[in-house]
C-alpha positions in Angstrom: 0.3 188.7 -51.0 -2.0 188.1 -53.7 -5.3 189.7 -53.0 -7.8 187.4 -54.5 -6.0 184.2 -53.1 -4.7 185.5 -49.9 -6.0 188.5 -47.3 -5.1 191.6 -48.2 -3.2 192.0 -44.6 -2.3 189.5 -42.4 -4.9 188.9 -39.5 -1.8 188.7 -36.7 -4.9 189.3 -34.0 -6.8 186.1 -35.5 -3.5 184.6 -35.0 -3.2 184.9 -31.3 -6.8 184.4 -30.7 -6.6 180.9 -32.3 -3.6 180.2 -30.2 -4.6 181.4 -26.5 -8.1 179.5 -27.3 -6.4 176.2 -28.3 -4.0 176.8 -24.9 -7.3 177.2 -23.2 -8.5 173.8 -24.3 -5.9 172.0 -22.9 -7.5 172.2 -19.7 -9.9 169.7 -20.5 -13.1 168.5 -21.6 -15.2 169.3 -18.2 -13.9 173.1 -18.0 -14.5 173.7 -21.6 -17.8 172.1 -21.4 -19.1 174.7 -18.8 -17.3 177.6 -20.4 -19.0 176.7 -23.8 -22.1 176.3 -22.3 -22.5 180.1 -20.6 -21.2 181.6 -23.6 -23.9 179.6 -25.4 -26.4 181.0 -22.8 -25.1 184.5 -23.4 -25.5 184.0 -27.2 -28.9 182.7 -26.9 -30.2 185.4 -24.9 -29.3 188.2 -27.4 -30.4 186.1 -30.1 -33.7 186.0 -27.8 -33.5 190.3 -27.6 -33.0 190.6 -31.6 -35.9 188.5 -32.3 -38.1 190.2 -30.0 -36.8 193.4 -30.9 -36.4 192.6 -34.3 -40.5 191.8 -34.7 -41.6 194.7 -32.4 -39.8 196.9 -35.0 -41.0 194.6 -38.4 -42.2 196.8 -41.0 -44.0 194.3 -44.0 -43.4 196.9 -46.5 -39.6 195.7 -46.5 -40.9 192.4 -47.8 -42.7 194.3 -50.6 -41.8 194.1 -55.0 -41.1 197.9 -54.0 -38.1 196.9 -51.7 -36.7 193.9 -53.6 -39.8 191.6 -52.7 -39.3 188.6 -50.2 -36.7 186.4 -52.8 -34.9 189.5 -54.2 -32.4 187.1 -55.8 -34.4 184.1 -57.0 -33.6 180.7 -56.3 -30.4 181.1 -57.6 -29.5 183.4 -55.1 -30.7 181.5 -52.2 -28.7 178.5 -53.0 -25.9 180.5 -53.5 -26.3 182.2 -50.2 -27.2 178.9 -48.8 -24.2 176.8 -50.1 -22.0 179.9 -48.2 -23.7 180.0 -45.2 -23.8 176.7 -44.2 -21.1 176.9 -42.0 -23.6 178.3 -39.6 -24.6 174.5 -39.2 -20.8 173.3 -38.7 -20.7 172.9 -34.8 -23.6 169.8 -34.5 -20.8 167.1 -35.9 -19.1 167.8 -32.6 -21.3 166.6 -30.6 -20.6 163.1 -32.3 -16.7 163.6 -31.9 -16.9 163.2 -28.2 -18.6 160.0 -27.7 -15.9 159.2 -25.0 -17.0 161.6 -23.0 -20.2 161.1 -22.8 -22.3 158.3 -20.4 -24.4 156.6 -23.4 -23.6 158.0 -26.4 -25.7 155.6 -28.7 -28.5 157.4 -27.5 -27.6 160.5 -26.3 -25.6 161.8 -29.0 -28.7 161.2 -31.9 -31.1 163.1 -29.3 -28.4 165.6 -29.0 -27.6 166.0 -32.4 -31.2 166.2 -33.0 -32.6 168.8 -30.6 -29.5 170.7 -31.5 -29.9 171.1 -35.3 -33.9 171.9 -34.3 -33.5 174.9 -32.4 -30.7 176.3 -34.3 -32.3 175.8 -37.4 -35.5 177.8 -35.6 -33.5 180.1 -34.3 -32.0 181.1 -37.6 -35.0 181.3 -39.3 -36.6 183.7 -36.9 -33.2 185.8 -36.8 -33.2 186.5 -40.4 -37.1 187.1 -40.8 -36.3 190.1 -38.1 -33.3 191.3 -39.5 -35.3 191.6 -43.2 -38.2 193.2 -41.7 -36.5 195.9 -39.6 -34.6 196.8 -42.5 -34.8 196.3 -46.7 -32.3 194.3 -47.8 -30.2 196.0 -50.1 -29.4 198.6 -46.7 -28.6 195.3 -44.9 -24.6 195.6 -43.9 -22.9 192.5 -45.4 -20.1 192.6 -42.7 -22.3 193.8 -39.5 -25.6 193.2 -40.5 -27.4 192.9 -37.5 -25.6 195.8 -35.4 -25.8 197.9 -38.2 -29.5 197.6 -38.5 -30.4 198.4 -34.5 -27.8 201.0 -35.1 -30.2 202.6 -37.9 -33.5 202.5 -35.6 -31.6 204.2 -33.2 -31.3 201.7 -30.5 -27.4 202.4 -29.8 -27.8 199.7 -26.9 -29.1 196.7 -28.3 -26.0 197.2 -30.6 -23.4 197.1 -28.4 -25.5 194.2 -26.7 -25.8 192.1 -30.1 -22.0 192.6 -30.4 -21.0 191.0 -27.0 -24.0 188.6 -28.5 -21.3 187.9 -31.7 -18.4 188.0 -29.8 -19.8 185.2 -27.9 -21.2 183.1 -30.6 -17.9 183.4 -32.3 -16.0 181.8 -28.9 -18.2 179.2 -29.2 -18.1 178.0 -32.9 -14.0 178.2 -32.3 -14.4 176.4 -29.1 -16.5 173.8 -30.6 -14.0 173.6 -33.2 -10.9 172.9 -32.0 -12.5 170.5 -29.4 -13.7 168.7 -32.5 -11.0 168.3 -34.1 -8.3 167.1 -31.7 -10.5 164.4 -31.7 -10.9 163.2 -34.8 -7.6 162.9 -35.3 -7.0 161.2 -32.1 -9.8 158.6 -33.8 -8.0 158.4 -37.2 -4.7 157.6 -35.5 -6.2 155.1 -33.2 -7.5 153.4 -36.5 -4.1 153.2 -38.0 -5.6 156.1 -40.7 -2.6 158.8 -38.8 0.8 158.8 -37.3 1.0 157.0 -33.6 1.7 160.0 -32.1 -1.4 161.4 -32.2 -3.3 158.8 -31.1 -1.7 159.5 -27.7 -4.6 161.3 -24.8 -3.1 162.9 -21.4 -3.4 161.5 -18.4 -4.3 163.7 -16.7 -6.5 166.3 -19.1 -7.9 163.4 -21.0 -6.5 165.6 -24.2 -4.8 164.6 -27.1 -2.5 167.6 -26.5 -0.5 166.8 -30.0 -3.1 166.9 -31.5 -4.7 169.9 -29.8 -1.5 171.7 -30.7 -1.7 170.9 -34.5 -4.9 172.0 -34.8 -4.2 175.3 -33.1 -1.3 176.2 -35.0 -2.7 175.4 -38.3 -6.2 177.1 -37.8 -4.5 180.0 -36.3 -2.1 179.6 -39.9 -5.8 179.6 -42.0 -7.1 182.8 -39.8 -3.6 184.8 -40.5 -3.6 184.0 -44.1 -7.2 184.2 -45.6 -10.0 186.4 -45.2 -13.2 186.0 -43.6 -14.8 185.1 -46.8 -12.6 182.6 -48.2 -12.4 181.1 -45.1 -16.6 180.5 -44.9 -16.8 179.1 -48.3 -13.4 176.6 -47.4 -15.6 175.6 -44.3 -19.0 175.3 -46.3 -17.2 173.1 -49.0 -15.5 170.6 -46.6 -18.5 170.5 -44.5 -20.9 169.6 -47.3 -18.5 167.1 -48.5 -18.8 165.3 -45.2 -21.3 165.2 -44.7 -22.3 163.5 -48.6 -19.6 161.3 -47.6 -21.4 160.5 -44.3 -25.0 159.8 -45.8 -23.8 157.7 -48.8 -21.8 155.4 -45.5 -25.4 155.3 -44.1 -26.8 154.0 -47.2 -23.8 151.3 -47.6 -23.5 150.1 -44.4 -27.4 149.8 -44.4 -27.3 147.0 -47.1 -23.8 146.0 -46.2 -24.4 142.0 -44.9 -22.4 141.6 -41.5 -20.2 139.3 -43.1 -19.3 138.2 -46.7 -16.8 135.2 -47.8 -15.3 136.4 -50.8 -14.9 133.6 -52.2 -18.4 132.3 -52.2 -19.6 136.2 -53.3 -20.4 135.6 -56.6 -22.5 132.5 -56.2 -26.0 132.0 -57.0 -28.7 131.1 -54.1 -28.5 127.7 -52.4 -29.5 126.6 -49.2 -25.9 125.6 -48.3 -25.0 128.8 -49.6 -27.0 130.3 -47.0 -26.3 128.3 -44.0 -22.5 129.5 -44.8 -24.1 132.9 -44.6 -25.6 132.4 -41.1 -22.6 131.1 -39.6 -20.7 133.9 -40.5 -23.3 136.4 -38.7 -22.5 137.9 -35.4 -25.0 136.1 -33.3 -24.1 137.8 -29.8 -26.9 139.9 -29.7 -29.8 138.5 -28.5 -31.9 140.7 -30.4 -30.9 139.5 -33.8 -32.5 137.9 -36.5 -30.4 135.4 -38.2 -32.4 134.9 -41.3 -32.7 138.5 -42.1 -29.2 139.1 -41.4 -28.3 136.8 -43.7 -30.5 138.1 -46.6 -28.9 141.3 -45.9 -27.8 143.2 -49.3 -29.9 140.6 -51.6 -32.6 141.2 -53.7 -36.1 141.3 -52.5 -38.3 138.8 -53.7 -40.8 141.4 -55.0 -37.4 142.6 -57.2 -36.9 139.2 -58.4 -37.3 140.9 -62.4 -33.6 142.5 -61.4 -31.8 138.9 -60.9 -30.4 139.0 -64.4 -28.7 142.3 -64.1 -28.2 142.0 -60.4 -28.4 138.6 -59.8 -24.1 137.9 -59.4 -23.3 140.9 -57.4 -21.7 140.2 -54.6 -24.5 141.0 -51.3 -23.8 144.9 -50.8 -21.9 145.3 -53.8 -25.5 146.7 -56.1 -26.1 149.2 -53.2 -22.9 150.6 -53.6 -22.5 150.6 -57.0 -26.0 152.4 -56.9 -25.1 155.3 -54.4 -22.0 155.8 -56.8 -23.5 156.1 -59.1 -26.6 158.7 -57.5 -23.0 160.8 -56.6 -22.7 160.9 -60.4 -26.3 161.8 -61.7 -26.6 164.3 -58.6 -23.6 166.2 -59.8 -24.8 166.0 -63.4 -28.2 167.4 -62.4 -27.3 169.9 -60.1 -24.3 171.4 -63.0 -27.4 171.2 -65.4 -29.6 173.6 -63.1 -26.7 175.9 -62.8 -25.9 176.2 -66.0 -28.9 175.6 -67.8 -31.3 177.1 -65.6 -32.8 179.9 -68.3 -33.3 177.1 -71.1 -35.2 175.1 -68.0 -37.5 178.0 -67.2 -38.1 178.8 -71.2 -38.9 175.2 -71.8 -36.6 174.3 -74.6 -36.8 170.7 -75.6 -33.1 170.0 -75.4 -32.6 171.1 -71.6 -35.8 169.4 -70.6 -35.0 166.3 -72.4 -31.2 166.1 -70.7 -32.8 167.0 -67.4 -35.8 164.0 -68.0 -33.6 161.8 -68.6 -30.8 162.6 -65.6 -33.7 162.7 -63.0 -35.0 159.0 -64.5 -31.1 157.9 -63.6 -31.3 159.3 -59.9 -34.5 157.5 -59.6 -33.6 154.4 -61.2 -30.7 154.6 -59.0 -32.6 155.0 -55.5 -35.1 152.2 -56.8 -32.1 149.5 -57.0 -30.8 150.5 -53.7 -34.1 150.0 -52.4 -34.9 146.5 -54.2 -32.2 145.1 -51.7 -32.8 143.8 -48.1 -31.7 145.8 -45.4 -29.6 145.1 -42.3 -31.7 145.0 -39.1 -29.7 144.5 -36.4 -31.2 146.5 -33.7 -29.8 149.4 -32.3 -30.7 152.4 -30.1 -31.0 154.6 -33.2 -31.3 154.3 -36.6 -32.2 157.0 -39.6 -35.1 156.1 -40.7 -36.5 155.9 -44.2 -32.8 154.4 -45.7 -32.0 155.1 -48.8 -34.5 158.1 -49.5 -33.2 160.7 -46.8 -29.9 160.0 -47.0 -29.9 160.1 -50.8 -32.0 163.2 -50.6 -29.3 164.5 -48.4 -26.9 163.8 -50.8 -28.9 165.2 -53.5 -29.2 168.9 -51.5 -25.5 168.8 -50.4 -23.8 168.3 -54.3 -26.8 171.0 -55.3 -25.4 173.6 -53.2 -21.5 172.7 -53.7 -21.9 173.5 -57.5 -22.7 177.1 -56.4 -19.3 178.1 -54.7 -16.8 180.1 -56.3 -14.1 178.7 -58.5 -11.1 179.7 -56.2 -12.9 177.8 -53.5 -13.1 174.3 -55.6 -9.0 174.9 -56.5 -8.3 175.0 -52.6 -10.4 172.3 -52.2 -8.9 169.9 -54.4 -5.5 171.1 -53.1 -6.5 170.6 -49.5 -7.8 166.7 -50.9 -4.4 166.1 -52.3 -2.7 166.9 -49.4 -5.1 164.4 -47.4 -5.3 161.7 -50.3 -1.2 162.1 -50.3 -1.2 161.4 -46.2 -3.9 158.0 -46.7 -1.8 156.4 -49.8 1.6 157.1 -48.5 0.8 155.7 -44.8 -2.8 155.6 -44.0 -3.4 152.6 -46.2 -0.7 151.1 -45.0 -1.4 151.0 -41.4 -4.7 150.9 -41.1 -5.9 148.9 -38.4 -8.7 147.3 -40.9 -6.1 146.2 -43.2 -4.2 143.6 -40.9 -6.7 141.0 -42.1 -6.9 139.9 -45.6 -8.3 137.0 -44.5 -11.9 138.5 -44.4 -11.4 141.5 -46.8 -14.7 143.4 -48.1 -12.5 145.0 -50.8 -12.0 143.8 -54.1 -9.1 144.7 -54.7 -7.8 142.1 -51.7 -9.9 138.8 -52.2 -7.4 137.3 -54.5 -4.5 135.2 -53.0 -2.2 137.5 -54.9 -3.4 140.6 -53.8 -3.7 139.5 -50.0 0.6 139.6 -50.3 0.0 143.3 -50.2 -1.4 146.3 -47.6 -3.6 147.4 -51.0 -7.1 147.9 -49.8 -8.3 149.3 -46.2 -11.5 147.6 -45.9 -10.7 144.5 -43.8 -12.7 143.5 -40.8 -11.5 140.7 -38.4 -13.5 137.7 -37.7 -16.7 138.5 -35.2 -16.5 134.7 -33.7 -15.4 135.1 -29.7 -15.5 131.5 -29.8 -12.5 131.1 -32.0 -8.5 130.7 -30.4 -6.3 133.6 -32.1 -4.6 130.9 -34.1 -7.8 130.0 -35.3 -9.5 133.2 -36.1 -6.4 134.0 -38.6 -7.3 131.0 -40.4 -9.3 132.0 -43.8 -12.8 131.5 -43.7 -13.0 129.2 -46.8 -13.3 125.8 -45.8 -9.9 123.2 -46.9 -12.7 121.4 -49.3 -13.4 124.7 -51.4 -9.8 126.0 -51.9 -9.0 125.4 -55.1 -5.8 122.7 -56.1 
């Protein structure tokens, strides 16, 4: 095997402990809840004992010029660090994969998600301030850092302590994992998005045991093949990826209107252009203003200066095009600070000119996606502050992807491949979105032409309960508009 893209030796004992875990999930959500959950206690409680321990035996001096000084690396090397590590905040995004097993997850699952990313956030913070004062840095063990470093004050218990401590944090995190997921494939496939077969749960585990096995297998493949350290930064990637892709869906769907006739999407303002608005707004909710539903994804009056550039876009269509192009600028900025950074620091007009003039473009992209009205629908939680943290978000997440390793982008855009391969060969195909053209949001399906086609996976079905089936195929344009 190749050293620097495979392990050196295959990992047959990662192998079998992917395996036995994923058999061990089978038994179903309740049993691996409460299993999870004592291991977590376990884990917390020596986290609890290094902290404590950790302070009691805090020297400041580590923190001293004379030791490396508190940012012995820079900035550089804390995003670096940072854009590796973040695996350690992986686990949260299953708390959202099992919203069917849990009582009200509109509002338990943002509280969760919430309180979880808090104290583990607080928890890491306080680890590592310990860990750098008991010890300076550059004696810190990069495989067995903590262990190593009770193990130097001679505290030959608290080592063995903080290892059942690991052992039990690392059950967890491949607990969490493959109960993830199972899951979100189960959700793909009932979406059309995956094959049928694993969109099937059983009956009697409430598992999708095809699925469950898949996973396994496949993350038990990953553990055999790859190190410990390709395998973080393969995590940290995807992970940061998502969760880009998840804010800038916050920021569209924010300014997306409820409903929009294609055919009337690139027509100015009138008031009969609006009523045809309104009575395509889902007005089941009791809660829901019609009027600012309806303005959903248009200008703002106090952006009115914007209606010659903006003025024909289809309601939405700005906001998108904005976040695309913040994706753009973000990745242009954050390439500039890595490679640039020295000319930055020294001042040189060229560097600061490029960087002036990419930071206008990210703010001239935010301020568009703001001149629009939003969607306010009420629901039991919202992020607040829409566009600025999620494009923030965005902003931090493309930063730190710039900062990992060359061999870790080339499996990434092999492992996208693979995955764009499975959407455009079936996904797209089947989608469950897709089986309306009728009331597509794409462009690429508002055309009679293109509607003969299963091009474009960005359909939704008409929201009127009122309306027979025959009726609710029929296209929203009324027999007067269609062209002759």
């Amino acid at each position: 095997m190749h050293e620097q893209l495979l392990a050196k030796y295959p990992d047959i004992l990662a192998f079998l402990v992917c395996i036995s875990y994923a058999v061990g999930l089978a038994a179903g959500a309740k049993a691996t809840a409460v299993i999870n959950g004592l291991l977590t206690v376990v884990n917390l409680l020596v986290m609890v004992v290094v902290i404590a321990l950790g302070f009691w035996y805090a020297d400041l001096h580590n923190w001293s010029e004379a030791e490396g000084g508190f940012l012995p690396y820079g900035m550089t090397g804390v995003l670096a660090g940072a854009a590796t590590c973040f695996y350690a905040f992986v686990g949260f995004d299953s708390i959202a994969t099992s919203g069917e097993e849990a009582r009200s997850p509109a509002t338990s699952i943002p509280l969760a998600t919430i309180l979880s990313l808090s104290a583990v956030t607080l928890v890491y913070i306080l680890v590592s301030a310990a860990l750098t004062l008991m010890v300076p840095i550059r004696n810190i063990h990069p495989t067995a850092a903590i262990p190593e470093a009770f193990g130097a004050l001679d505290l030959p218990w608290a080592k063995y302590a903080i290892s059942l401590g690991a052992l039990c944090g690392m059950t967890t995190t491949l607990v969490g994992s493959l109960f993830a997921l199972p899951r979100c494939m189960y959700a793909m496939a009932s979406d059309g998005l995956l094959f049928n077969c694993f969109g099937n749960v059983d009956a009697k585990t409430q598992v999708p045991l095809l699925n469950l096995a898949v996973a396994g297998f496949l993350s038990a493949l990953l553990a055999l093949l790859f190190d410990l350290e390709k395998l973080v930064e393969f995590m940290s990637i995807g992970t940061l990826l998502a969760y880009t892709i998840v804010s800038a869906s916050v920021i569209i769907l924010r300014y997306r209107p409820p409903h929009v006739d294609p055919g009337n999407a690139f027509a100015p303002d009138t008031p009969d252009d609006d009523h045809s608005s309104q009575s395509s707004i889902d007005t089941a909710s009791p809660t829901s203003d019609v009027i600012e539903l309806a303005l959903t994804g248009r200008l703002r009056p106090q952006f009115r200066w914007l209606e010659p550039l903006l003025g024909r876009c289809e309601p939405g269509a700005a906001a998108s095009a904005g976040v695309l192009l913040f994706v753009v600028f973000s990745v242009a900025v954050s390439l500039q600070l890595k490679v640039s950074w020295k000319e930055l620091v020294h001042g040189t007009w060229w560097a600061l000119g490029l960087y002036g003039f990419l930071i206008f473009c990210l703010v001239a992209c935010v301020v568009v996606i703001a001149a629009h009205h939003q969607n306010v629908r009420s629901l039991d939680f919202k992020v607040p502050l829409v566009p600025y943290i999620p494009a923030l978000s965005i902003f931090c997440n493309i930063e730190l992807m710039v900062h990992l390793s060359l061999l870790t982008w080339i499996r990434f855009f092999i492992w996208i491949a693979i995955g764009m391969l499975v959407y455009f060969l079936y996904g797209i195909h089947h989608s469950k979105e897709a089986e309306d053209c009728g009331t597509s949001y794409s462009m690429l399906m508002t055309s009679a032409e293109a509607c003969k086609g299963h091009w474009g996976a960005l359909q939704t079905k008409s929201s009127s309960s009122a309306k027979s089936p025959k009726e609710d195929k029929a296209p929203i344009i009324e027999e007067e508009e269609v062209p002759e």
